[in-house]
DSSP file (Angstrom, degrees, kcal/mol; ACC not computed):
  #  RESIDUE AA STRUCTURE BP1 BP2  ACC     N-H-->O    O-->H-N    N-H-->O    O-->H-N    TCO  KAPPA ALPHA  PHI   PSI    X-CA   Y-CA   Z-CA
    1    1 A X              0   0    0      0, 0.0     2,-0.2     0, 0.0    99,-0.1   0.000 360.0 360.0 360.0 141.2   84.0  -20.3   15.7
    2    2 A X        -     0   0    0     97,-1.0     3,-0.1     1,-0.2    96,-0.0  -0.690 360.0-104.4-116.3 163.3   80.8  -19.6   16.9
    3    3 A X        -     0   0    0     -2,-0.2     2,-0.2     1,-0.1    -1,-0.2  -0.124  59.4 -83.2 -78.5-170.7   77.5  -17.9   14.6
    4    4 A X        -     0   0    0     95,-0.1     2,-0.2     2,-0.0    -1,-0.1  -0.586  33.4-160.9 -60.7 131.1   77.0  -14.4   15.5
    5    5 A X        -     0   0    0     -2,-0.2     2,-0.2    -3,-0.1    -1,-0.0  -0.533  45.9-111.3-133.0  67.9   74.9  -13.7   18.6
    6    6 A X        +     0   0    0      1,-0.2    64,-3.3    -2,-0.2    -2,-0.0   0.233  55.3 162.6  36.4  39.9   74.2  -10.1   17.5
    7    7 A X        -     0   0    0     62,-0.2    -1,-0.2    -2,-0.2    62,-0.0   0.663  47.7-130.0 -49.1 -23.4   76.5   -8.1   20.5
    8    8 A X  S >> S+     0   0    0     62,-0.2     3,-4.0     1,-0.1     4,-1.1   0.116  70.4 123.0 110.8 -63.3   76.4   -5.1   18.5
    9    9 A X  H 3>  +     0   0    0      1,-0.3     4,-2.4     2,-0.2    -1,-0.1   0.537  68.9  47.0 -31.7 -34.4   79.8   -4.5   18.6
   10   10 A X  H 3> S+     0   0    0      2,-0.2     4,-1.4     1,-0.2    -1,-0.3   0.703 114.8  56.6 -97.4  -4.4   80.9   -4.4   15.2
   11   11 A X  H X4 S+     0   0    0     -3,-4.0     3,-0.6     2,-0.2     4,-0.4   0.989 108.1  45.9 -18.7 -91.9   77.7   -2.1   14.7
   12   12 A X  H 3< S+     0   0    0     -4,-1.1     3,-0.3     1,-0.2     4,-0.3   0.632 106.1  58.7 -33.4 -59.2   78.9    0.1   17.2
   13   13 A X  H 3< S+     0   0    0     -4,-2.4    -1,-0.2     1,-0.2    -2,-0.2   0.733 119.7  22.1 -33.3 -56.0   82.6    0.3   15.9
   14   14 A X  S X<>S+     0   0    0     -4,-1.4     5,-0.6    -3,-0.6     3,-0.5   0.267  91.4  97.3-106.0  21.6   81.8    1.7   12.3
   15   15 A X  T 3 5S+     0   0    0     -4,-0.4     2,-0.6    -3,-0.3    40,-0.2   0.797  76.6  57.3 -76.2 -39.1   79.0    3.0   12.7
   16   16 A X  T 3 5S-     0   0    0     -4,-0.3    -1,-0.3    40,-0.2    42,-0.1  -0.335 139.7 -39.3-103.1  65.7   80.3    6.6   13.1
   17   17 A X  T < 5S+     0   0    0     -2,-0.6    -2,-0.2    -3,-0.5    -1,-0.2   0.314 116.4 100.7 108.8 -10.9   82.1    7.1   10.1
   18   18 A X  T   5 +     0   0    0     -4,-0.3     2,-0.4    -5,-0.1    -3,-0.2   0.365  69.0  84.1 -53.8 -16.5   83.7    3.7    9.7
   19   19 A X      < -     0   0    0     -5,-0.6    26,-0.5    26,-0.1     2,-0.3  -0.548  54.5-178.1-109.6 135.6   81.2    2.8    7.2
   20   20 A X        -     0   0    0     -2,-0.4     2,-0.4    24,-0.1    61,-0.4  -0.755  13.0-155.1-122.2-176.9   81.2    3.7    2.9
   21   21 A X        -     0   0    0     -2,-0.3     2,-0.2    22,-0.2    57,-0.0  -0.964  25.0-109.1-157.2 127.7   78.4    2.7    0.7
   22   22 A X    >>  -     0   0    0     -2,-0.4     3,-3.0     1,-0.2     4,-2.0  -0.595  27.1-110.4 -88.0 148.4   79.0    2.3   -2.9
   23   23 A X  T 34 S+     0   0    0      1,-0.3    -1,-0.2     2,-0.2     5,-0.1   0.345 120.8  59.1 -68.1  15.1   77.5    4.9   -5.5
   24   24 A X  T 3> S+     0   0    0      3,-0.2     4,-1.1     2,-0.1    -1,-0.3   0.718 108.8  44.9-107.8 -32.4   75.0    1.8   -6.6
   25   25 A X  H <> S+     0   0    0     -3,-3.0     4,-1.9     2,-0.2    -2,-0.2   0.787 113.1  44.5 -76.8 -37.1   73.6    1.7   -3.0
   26   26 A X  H  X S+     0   0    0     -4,-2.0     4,-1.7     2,-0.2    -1,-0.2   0.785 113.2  50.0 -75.8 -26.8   73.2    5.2   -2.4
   27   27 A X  H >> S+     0   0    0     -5,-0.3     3,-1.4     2,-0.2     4,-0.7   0.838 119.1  50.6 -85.4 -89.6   71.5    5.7   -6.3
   28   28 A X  H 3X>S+     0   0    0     -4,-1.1     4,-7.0     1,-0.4     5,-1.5   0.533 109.7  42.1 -24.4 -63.1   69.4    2.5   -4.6
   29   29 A X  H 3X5S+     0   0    0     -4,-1.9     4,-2.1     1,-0.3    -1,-0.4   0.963 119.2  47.2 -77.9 -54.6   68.5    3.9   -1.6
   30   30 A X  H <<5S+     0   0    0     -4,-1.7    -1,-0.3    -3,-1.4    -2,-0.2   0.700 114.8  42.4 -25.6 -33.6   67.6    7.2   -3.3
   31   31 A X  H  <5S+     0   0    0     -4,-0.7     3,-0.3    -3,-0.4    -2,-0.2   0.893 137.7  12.0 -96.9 -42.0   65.6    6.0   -6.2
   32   32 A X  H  <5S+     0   0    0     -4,-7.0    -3,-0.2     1,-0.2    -2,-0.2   0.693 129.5  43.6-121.6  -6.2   63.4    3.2   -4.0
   33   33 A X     X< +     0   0    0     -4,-2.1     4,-1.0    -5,-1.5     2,-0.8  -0.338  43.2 162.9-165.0  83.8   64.3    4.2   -0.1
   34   34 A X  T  4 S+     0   0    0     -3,-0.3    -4,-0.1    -4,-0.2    -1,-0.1  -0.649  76.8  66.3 -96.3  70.6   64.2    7.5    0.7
   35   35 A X  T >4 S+     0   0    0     -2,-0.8     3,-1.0    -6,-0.0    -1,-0.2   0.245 113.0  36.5 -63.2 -65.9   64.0    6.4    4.5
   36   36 A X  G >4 S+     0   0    0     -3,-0.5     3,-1.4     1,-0.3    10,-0.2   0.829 114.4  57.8 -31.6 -68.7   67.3    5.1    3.9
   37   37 A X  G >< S+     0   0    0     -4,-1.0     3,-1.0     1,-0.3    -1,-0.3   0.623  88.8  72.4 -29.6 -50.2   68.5    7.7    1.7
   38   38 A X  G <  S+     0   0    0     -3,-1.0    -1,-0.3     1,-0.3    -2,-0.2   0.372  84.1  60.2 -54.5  -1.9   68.0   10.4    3.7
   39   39 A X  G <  S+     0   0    0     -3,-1.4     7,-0.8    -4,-0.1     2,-0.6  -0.299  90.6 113.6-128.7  26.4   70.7    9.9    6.2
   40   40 A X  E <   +A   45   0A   0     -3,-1.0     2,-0.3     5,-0.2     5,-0.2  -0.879  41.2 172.4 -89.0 117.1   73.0   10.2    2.9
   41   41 A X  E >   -A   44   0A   0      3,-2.1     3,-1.3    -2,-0.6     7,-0.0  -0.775  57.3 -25.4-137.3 123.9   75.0   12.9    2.5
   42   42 A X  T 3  S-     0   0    0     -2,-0.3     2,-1.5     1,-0.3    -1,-0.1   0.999 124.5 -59.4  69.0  57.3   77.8   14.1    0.1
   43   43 A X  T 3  S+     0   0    0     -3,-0.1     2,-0.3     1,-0.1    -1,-0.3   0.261 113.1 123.5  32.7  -9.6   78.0   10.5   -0.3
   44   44 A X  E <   -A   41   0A   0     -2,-1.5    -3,-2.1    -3,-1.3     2,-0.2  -0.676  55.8-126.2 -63.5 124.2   78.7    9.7    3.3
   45   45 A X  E    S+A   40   0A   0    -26,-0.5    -5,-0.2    -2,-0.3   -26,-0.1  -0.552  78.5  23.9-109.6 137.6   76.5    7.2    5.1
   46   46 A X  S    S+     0   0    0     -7,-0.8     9,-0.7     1,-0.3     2,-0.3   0.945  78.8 167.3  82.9  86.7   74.6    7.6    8.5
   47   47 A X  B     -B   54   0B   0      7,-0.2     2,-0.5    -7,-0.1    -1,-0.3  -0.975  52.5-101.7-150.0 135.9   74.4   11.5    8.5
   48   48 A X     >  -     0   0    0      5,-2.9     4,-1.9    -2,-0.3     5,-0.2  -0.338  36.2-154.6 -49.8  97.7   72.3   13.7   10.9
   49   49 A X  T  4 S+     0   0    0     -2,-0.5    -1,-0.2     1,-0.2   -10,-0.0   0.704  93.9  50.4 -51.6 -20.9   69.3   14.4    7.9
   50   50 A X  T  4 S+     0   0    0      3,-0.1    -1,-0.2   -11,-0.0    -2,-0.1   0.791 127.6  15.2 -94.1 -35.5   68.6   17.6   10.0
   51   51 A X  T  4 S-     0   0    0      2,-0.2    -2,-0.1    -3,-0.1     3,-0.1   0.741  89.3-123.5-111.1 -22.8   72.2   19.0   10.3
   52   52 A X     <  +     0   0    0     -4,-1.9     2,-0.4     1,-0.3    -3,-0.1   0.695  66.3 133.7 101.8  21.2   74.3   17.3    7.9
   53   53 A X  S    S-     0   0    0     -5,-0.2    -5,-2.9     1,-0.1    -1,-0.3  -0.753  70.3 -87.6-107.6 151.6   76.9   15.9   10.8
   54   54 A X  B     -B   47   0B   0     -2,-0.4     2,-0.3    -7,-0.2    -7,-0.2  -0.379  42.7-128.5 -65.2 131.3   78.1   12.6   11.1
   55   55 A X        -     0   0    0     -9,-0.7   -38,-0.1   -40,-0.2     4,-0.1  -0.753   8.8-142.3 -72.1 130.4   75.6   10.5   13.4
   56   56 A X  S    S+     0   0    0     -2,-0.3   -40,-0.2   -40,-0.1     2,-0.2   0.455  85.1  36.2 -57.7 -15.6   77.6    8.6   16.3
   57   57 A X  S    S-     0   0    0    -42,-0.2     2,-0.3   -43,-0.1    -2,-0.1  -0.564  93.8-101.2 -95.5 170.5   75.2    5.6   15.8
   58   58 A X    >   -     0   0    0     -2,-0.2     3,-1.0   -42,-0.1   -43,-0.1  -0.731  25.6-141.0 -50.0 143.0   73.7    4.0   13.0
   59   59 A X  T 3  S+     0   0    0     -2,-0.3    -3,-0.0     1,-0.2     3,-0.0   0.348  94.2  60.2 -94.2  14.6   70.6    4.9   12.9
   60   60 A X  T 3  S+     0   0    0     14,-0.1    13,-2.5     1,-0.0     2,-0.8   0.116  77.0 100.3-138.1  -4.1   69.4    1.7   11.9
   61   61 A X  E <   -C   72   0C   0     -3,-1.0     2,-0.4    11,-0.2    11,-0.2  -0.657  47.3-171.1-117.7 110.4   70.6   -0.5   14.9
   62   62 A X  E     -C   71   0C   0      9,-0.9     9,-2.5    -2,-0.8    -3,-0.0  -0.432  12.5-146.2 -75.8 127.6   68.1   -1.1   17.0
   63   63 A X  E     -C   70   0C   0     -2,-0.4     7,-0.2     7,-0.2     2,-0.1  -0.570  35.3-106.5 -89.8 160.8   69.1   -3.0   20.6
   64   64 A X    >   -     0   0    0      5,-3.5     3,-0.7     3,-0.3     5,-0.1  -0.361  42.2 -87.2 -68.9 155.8   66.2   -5.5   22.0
   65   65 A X  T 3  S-     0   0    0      1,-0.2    -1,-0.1    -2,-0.1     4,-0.1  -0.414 110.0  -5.4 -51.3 126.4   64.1   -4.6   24.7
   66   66 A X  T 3  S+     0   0    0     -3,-0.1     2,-0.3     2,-0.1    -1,-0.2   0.832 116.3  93.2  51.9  39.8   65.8   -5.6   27.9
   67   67 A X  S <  S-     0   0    0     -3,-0.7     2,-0.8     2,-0.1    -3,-0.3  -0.709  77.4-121.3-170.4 136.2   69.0   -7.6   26.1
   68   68 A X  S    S+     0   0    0     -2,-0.3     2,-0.3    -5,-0.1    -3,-0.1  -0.300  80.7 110.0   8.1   4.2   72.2   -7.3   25.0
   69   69 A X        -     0   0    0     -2,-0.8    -5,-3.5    -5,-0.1     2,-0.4  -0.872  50.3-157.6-130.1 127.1   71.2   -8.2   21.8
   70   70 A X  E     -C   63   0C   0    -64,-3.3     2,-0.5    -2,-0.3    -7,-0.2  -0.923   6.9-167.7-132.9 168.6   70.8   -6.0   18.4
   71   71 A X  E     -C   62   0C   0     -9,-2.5    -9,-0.9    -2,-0.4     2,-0.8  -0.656  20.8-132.9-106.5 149.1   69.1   -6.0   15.2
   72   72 A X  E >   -C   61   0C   0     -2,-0.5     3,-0.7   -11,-0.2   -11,-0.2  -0.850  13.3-154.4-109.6 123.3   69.6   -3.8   11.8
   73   73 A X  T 3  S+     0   0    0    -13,-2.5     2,-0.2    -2,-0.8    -1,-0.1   0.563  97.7  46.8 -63.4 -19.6   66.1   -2.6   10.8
   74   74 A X  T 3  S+     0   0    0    -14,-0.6    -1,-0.3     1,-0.1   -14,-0.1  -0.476  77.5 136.0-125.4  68.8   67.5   -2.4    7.0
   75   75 A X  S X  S+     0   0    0     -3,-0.7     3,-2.6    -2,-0.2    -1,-0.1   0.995  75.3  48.1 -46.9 -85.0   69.3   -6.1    7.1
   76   76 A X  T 3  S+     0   0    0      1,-0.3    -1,-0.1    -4,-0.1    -2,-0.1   0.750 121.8  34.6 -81.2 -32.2   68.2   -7.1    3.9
   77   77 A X  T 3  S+     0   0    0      2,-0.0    -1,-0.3     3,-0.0     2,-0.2   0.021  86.2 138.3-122.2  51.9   69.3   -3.5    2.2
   78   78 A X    <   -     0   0    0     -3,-2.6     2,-0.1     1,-0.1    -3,-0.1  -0.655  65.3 -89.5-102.2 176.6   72.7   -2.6    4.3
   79   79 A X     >  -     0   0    0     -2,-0.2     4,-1.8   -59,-0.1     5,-0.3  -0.260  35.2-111.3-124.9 146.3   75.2   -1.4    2.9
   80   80 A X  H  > S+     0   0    0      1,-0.2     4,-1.3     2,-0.2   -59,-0.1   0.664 113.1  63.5 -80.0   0.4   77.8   -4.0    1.6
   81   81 A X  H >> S+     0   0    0    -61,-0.4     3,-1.2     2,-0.2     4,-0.5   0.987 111.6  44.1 -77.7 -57.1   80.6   -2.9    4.4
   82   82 A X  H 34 S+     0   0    0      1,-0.3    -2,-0.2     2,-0.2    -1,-0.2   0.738 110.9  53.5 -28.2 -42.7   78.1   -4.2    6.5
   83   83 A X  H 3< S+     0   0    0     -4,-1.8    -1,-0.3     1,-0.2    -2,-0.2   0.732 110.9  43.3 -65.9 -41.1   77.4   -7.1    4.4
   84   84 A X  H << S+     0   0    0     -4,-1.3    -1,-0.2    -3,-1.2    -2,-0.2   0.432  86.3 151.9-122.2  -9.5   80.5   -8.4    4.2
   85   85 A X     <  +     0   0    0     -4,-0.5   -75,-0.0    -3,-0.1     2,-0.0  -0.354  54.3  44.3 -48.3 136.0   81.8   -7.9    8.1
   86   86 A X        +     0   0    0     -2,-0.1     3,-0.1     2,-0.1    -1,-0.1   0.650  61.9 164.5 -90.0 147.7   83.8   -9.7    9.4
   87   87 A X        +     0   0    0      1,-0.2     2,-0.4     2,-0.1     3,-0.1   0.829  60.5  14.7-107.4 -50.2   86.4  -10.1    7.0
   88   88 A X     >  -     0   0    0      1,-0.3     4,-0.7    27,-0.0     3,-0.5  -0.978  66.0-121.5-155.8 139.4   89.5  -11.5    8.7
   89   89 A X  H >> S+     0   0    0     -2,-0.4     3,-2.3     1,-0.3     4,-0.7   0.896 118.2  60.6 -60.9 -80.5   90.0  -13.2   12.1
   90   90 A X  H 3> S+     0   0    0      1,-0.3     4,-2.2     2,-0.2     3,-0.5   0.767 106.8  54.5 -17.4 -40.5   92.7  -10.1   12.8
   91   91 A X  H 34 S+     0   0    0     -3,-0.5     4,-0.4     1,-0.3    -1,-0.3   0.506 108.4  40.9 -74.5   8.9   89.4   -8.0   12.3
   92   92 A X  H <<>S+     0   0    0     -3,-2.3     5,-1.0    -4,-0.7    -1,-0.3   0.681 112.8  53.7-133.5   5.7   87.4   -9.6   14.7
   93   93 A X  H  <5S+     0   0    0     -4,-0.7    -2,-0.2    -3,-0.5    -3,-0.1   0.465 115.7  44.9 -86.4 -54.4   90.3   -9.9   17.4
   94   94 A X  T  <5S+     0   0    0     -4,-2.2    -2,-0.1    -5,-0.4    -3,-0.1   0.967 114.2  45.6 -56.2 -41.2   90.8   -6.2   17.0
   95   95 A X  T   5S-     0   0    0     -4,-0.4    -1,-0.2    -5,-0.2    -3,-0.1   0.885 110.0-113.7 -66.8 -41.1   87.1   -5.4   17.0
   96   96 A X  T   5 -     0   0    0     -4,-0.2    -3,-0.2    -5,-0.1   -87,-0.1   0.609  45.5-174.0 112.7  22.3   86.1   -7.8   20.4
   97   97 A X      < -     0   0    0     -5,-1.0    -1,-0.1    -6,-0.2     3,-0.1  -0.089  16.4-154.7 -67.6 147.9   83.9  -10.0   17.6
   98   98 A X  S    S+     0   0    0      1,-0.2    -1,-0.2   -96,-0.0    -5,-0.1   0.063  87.0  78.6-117.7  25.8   82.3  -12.4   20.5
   99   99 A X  S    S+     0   0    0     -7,-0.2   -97,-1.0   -95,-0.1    -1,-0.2   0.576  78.4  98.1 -86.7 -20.1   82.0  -15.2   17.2
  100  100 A X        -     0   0    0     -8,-0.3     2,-0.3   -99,-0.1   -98,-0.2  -0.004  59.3-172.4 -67.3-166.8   85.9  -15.7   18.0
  101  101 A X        -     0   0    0   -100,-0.1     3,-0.3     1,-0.0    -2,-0.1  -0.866  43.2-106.5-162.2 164.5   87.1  -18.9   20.5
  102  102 A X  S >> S+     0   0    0     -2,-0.3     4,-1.3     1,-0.3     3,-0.5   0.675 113.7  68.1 -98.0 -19.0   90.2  -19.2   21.6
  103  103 A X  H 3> S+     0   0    0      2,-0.2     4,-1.2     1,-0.2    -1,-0.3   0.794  93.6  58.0 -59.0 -17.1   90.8  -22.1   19.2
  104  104 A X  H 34 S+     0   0    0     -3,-0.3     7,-0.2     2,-0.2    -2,-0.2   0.411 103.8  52.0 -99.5   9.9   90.6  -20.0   16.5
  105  105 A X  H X4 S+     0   0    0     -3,-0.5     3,-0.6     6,-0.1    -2,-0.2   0.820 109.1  52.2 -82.5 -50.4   93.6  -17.9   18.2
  106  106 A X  H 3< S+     0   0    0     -4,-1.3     2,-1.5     1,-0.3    -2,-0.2   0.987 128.3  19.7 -94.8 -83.1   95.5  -21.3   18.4
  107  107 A X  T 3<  +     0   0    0     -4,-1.2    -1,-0.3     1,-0.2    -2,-0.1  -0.646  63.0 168.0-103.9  76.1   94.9  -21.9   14.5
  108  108 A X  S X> S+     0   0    0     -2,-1.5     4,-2.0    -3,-0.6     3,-0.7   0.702  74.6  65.2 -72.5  -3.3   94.0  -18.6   12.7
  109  109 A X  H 3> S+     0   0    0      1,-0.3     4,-3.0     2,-0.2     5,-0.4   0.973 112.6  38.9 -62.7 -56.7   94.5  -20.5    8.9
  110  110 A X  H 34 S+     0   0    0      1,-0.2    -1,-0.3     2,-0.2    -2,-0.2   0.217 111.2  60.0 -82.3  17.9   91.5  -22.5   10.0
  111  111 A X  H X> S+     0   0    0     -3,-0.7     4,-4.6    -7,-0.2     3,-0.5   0.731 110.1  41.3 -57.9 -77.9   89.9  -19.8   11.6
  112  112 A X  H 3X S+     0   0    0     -4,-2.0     4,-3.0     1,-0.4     5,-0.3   0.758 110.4  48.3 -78.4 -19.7   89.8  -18.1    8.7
  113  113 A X  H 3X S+     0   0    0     -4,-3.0     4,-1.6     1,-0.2    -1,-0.4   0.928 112.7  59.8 -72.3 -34.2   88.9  -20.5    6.2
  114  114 A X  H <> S+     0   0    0     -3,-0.5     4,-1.7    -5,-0.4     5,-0.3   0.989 111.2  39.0 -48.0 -45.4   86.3  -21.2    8.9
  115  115 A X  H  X S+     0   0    0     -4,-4.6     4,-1.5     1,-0.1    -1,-0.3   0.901 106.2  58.3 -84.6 -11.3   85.2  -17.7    8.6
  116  116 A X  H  X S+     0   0    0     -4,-3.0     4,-2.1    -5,-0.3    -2,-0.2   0.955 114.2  46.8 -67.4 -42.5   85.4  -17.3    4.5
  117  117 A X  H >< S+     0   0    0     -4,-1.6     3,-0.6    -5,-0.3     4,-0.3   0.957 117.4  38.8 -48.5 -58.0   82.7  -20.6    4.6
  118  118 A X  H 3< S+     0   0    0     -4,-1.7     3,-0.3    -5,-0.3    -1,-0.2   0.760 123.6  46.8 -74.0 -25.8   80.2  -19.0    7.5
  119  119 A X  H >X S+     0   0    0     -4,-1.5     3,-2.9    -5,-0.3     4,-0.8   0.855  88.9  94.9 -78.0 -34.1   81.0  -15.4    5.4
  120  120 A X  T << S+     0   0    0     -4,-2.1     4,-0.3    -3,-0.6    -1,-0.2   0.506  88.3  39.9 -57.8 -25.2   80.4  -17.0    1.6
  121  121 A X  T 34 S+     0   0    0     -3,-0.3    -1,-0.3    -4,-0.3    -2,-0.1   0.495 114.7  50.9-105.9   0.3   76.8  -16.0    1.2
  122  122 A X  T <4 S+     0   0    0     -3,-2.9    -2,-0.2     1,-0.1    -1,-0.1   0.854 117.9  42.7 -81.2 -46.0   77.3  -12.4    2.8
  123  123 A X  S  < S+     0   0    0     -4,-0.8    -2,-0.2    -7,-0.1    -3,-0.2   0.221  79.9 132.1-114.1 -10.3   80.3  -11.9    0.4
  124  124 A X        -     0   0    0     -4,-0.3    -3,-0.1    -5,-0.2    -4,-0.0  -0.051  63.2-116.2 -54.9 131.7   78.6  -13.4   -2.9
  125  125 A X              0   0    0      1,-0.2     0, 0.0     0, 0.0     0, 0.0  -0.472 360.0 360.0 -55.8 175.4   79.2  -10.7   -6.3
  126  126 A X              0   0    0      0, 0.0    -1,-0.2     0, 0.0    -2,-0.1  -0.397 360.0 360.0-133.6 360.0   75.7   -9.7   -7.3
């Protein structure tokens, strides 16, 4: 399995409505970052702040200049479906996840424990 080289993809995938936020993250993002917060609605994440319709992006992933490559401008405070992607070698064959190798097709058990290790500090309670 290879680390992440930030394709985007799984970005891209939930981005438009794929994505939930738990009521501790949304009181969060209300109480200390309403930039975040604002794209909140009805409890539903990544919402047009001007019309109240589901955004078809995140508004929060930004691609590099001139690469293939993106970043999330709120990393450190996304939302734990974010936090916790990829979950299961099936999810990341379905998605196009570009960490997967075709050894880890051959032997998805060790694929996955491969990915619960690389995952373990995403996926930590707080």
């Amino acid at each position: 399995m290879k680390n992440c080289n930030q394709c985007g993809k799984c970005c891209i995938q939930y981005s438009d409505g794929g994505l939930t936020a738990t009521a501790a993250e949304i009181d969060l993002w209300e109480n200390a970052q309403p930039e975040i917060f604002r794209y909140v609605d009805k409890g539903k994440i990544w919402m047009d702040p001007n019309n109240g319709q589901q955004l078809k992006r995140c508004p929060w992933l930004k691609q590099e200049l001139h690469q293939a490559k993106y970043s999330c401008s709120i990393y450190e405070n996304r939302p734990d479906d974010c936090r916790h992607y990829p979950v299961t070698i099936d999810e990341m064959v379905r998605d196009g996840c570009e960490m997967i190798e075709i050894n880890d097709l051959k032997r998805p058990k060790l694929a996955q424990k491969k990915l619960d290790k690389l995952m373990q500090d995403s996926r930590q309670i707080s």
